[in-house]
N, C-alpha and C positions, 0 to 999 in steps of 0.2 A: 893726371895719369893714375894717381892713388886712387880717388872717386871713381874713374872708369873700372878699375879693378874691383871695388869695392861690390859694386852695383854687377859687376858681371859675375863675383862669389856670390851674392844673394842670389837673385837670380837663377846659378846654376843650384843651390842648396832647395829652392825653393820648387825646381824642377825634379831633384832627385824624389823628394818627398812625395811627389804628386804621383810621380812617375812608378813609384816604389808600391806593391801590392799592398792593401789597406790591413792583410792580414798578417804579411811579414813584417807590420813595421811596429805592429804595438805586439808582439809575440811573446817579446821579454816581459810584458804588463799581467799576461794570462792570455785565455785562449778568446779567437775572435773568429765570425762564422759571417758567412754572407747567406742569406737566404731568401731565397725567391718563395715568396705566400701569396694564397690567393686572396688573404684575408690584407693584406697589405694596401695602403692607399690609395694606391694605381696597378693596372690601368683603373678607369672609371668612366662609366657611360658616358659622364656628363663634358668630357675633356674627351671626346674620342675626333672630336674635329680642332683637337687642340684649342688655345685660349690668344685674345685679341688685347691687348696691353698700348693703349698711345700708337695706335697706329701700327704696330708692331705682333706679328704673328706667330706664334710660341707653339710650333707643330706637336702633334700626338706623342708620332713617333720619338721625337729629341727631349718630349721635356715629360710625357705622361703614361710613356709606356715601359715603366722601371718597377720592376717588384720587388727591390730589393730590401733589404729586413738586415739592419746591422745585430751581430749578438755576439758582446763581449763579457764573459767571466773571467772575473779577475785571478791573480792566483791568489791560492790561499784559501777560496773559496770555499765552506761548509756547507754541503745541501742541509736545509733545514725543511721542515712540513708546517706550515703553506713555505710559497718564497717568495720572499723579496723583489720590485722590480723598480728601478729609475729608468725613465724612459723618458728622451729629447728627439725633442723638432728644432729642423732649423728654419730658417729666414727666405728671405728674398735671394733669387741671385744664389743660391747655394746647390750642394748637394750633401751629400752624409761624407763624401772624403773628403771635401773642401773645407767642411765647417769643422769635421776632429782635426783637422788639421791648423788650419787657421787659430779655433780657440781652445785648441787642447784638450777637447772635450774628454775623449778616455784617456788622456796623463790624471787629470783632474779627478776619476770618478776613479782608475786608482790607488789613488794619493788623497783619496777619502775614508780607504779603508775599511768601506762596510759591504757588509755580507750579501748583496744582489745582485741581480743579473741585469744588465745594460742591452738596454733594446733602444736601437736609432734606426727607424722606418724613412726611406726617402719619400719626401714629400714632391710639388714642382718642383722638377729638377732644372736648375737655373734659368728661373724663372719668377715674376714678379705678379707672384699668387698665393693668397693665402690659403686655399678649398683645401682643403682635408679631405679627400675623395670620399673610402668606405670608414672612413673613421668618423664620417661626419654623420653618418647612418646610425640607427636604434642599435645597439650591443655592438657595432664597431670595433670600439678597444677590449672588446672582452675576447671577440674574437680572435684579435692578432695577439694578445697574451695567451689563449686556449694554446692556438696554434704555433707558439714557440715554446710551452709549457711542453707540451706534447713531443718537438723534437728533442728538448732537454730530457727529461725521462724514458725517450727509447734510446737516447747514447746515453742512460746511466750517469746523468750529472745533476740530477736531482730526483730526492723520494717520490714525489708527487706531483699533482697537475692544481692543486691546491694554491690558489693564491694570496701572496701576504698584503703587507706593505706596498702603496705605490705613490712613486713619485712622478708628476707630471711638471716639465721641463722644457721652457724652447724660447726661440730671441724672437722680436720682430713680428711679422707676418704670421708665426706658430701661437698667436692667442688664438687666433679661430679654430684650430682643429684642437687646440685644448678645453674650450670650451664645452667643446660638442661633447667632446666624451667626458665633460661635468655632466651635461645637461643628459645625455642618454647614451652613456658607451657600456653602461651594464656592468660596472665595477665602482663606479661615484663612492657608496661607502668605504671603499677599499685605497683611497686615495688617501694621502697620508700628509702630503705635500704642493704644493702649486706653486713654482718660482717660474715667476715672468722676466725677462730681460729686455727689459724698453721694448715692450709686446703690447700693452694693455690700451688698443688703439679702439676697440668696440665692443659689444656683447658682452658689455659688463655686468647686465642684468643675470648671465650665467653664472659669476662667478660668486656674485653677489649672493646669489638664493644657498651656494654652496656653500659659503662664508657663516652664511643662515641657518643650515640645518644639519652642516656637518661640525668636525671638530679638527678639521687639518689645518696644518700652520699655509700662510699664504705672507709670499715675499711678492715685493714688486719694486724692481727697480727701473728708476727711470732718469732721464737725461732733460736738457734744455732743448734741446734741439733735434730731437730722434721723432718728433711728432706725435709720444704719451702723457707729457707735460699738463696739459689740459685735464684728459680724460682722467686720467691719477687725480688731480685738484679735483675733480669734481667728484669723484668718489669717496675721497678723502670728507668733503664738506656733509654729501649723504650722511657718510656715518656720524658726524658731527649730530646732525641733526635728530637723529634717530637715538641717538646715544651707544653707536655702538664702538667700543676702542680699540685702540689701535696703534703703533711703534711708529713717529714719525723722525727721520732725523738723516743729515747730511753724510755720504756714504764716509769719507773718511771720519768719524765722531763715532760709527759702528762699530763694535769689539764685537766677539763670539758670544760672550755673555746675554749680549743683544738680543742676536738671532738666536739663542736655546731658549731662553728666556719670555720672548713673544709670539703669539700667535700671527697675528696682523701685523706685518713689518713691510712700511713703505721707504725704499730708500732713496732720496736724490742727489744722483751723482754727478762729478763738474766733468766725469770723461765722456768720450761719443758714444754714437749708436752702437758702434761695432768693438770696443774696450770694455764693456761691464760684463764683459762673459769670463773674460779670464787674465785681462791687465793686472786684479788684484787678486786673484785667485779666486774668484766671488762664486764661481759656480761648486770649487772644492769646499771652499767655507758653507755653503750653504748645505752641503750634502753633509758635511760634515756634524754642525748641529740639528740637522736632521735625527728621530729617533728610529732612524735602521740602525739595527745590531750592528757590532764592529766583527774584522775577519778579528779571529783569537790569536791563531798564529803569526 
């Protein structure tokens, strides 16, 4: 009777949340904006007959026709000239309220306490696809930053359409569309950051050229059993080879020290696929020794 009870408070807690508008629920965090762009991932030609997964058929309408553009400013928040941006992709099987929900993403980003603006663009929405629709496109991500730059400055919440700092963020399935906008979204210098979460399953050669000729910190954590285990070792041995260095070490043996400290930081962790986002706080630590300014206040 205890356990039934148990199971029926989760449950219902887990239904309030979902249920509970995405903007009244992180409101006390700062201010949070849904915003339908054209510049936004979807819709997109190439998913207009929807996508084919195992036999299984992932319509248009249910999984690709969502414009939606998450934008949370935290409070406290300083317009500065340029500004700042962390921006996250989610996974498989997701969507933008499932995944802040699930891994805490704006508690976390927060409770990081630095000075930018938080952009989470729905990707497939739950669905088992990695396409980055227009993001995967030449100036893609430059775009969908213009274009939220743009409504922050006509509501007077920041000087300029000037861009800082950027940090690129996402679990799983979200290396591909992070890629792309290494490889051609029209801001690559402007990248500041690259934290993968048990993502780094292909198109390493993007991340690699970047690794190459920029100077952004790049984290990568990975699992036994999440399916980047491989690809990471192998990456890892490249560099070996090449002589190029780099922070290897077991996620619990990691301090912050660590992460401000390294450029190249690979971490392998004993938790699953879906825990290294925010079981340890990993995604707040990470932003945290990140060099985005801090709010003052």
């Amino acid at each position: 009777m205890i356990l039934r009870s148990i199971s029926f408070l989760i449950v219902t807690i887990t239904s309030i949340l979902y249920s509970q508008d995405i903007t009244e629920r992180y409101s006390e965090l700062g201010e949070i904006y849904i915003l339908e762009l054209a510049s936004a991932p979807f819709p997109h030609p190439e998913r207009t007959d929807g996508h084919n997964y195992k036999n299984q058929k992932y319509s248009f309408q249910e999984h690709y026709n969502d414009s939606s553009v998450a934008l949370f400013i935290p409070k406290g928040f300083e317009p500065t000239a340029p500004t700042n941006i962390i921006l996250y992709f989610h996974g498989w099987y997701n969507n933008i309220d499932t995944a802040s929900t699930q891994f805490k993403i704006i508690e976390q980003v927060s409770q990081s306490n630095k000075n930018a603006i938080f952009i989470f663009p729905e990707g497939p929405k739950n669905a088992p696809d990695s396409f980055g629709g227009k993001l995967e496109e030449k100036n893609g991500l430059k775009n969908l930053i213009g274009d939220v730059l743009k409504i922050l400055l006509e509501k007077g919440k920041i000087y300029s359409e000037n861009v800082g700092d950027i940090i690129l963020a996402g679990h799983s399935g979200a290396y591909r569309v992070i890629s792309f906008c290494l490889k051609h979204g029209g801001l690559t210098p402007k990248v500041s950051d690259v934290i993968l979460f048990d993502a780094l399953y292909s198109n390493t050669e993007h991340f690699t050229y970047w690794i190459e000729n920029y100077n952004g910190r790049f984290i990568n954590i990975y699992t036994d059993n999440g399916g980047t285990k491989s690809k990471t070792e192998n990456m890892m041995k490249d560099f070996d080879n090449r002589g190029i260095a780099y922070f290897n070490a077991k996620e619990l043996d990691v301090n912050l020290n660590d992460l401000q400290n390294n450029r190249l930081i690979f971490i392998h962790s004993d938790l699953t696929h879906n825990e290294v986002i925010s079981k340890r706080e990993q995604f707040l630590n990470y932003l945290r020794t990140s060099k985005l300014p801090m709010i003052k206040n």
